[in-house]
C-alpha positions as CSV (number, residue, x, y, z in Angstrom):
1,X,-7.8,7.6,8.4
2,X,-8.6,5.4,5.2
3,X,-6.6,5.6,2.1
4,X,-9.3,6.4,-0.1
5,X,-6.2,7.3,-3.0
6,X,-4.9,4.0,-2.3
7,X,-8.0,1.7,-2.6
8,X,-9.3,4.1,-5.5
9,X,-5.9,3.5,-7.5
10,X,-6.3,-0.3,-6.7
11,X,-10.3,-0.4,-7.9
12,X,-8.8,1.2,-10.9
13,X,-6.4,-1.2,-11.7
14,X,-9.2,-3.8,-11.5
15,X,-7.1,-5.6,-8.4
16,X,-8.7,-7.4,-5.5
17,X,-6.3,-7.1,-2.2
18,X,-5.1,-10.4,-2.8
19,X,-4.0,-9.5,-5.7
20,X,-2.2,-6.5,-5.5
21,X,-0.7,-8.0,-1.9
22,X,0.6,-10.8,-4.0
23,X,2.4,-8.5,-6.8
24,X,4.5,-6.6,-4.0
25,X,5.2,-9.7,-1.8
26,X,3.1,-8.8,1.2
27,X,0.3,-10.5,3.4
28,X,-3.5,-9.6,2.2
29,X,-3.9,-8.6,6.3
30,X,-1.2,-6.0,6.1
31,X,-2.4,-4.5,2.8
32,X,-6.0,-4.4,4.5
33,X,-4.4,-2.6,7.4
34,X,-3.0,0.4,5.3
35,X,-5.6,1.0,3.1
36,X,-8.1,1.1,6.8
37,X,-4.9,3.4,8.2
38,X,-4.5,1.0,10.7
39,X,-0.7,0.8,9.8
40,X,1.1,3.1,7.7
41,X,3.5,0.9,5.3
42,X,6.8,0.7,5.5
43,X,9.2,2.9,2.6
44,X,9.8,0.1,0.7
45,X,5.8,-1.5,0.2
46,X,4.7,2.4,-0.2
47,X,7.5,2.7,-3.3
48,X,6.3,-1.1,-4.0
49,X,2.1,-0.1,-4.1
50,X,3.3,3.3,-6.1
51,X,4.8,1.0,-9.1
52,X,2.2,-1.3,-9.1
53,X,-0.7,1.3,-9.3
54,X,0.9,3.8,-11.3
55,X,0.8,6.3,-8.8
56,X,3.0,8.5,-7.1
57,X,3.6,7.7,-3.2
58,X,2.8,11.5,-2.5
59,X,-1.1,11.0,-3.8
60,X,-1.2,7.7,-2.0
61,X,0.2,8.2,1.0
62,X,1.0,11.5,3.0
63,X,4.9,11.6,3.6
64,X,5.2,11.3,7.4
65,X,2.7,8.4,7.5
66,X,5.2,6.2,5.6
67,X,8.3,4.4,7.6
68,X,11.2,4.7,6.5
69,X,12.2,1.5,7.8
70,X,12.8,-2.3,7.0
71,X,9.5,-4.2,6.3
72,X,8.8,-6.5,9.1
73,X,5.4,-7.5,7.1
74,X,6.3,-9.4,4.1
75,X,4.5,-12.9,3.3
């Protein structure tokens, strides 16, 4: 399932995936994979994307697709 919230809110804020990757500290690859649902992210880079975009993590993400776990994907 895409994240159509999640790319949308990134478009919005004028962001390429490099960029927004770069302002939370994660790889451009692992950015790609959430917003194609290949991956859900990780509690901390969902909290991360929701400050960055101005978004709530319940409109970009649906709760039991984040992990609540350490983020093994960081640059």
């Amino acid at each position: 399932m895409r994240r159509e919230a999640l790319i949308n809110a990134r478009k919005r804020k004028n962001m390429t995936q490099d960029q927004l990757a770069e302002a939370i500290g994660i790889t451009r690859a692992y950015l790609s994979n959430i917003e194609r649902g290949a991956c859900p992210p990780s509690l901390r880079v969902a909290q991360a994307l929701s400050g960055v975009l101005g978004e709530s993590t319940d409109v970009l993400f649906p709760a039991n697709n984040v992990q609540n776990m350490s983020d093994q994907h960081t640059a």
